[in-house]
N, C-alpha and C positions, 0 to 999 in steps of 0.2 A: 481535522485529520481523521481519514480512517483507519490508517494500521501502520506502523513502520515495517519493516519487512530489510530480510540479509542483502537482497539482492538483486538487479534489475528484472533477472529473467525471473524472479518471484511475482514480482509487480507487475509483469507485461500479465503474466499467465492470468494474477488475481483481476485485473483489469483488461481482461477478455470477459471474466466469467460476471462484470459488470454491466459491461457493452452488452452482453446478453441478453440483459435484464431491461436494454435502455438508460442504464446509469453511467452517467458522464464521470470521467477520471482524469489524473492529472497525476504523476509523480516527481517528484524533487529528491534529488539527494539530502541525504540529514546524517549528524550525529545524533538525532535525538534517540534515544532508547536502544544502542546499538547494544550493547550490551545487552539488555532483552530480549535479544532476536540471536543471540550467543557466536557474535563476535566481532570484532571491532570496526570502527566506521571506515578499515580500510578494506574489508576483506569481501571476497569475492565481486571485486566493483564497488562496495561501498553500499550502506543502509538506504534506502530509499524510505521517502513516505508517502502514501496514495492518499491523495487529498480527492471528495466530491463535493459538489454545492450542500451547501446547509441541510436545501428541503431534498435530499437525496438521503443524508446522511444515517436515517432512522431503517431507510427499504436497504440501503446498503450493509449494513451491519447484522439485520436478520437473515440476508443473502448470506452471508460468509459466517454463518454459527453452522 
């Protein structure tokens, strides 16, 4: 997994700016870490999580710092 995130349109946005780059994405709804992302696994849509392949997962993460 690479980030949970508040929101669908968080994740499309963050996973344009991967597509970018050539990094393949994938998002799922989650409770996981909804509260980290400041607020609950209902709100605005619901937490999503941006999942990429493993051998992406290192170029994707220095992307998004």
């Amino acid at each position: 997994m690479l980030q949970v995130v508040q929101s669908e349109a968080e994740a499309e946005m963050i996973r344009g700016l991967l597509r970018s780059e050539g990094i393949p994405s994938y998002v799922q709804m989650t409770t996981v870490g909804a509260a980290s992302v400041g607020g609950l696994a209902g709100a605005a849509g619901g937490a999503r999580e941006i999942l990429v392949p493993e051998q992406s997962l290192a170029a994707a993460r220095k992307m998004l710092k």
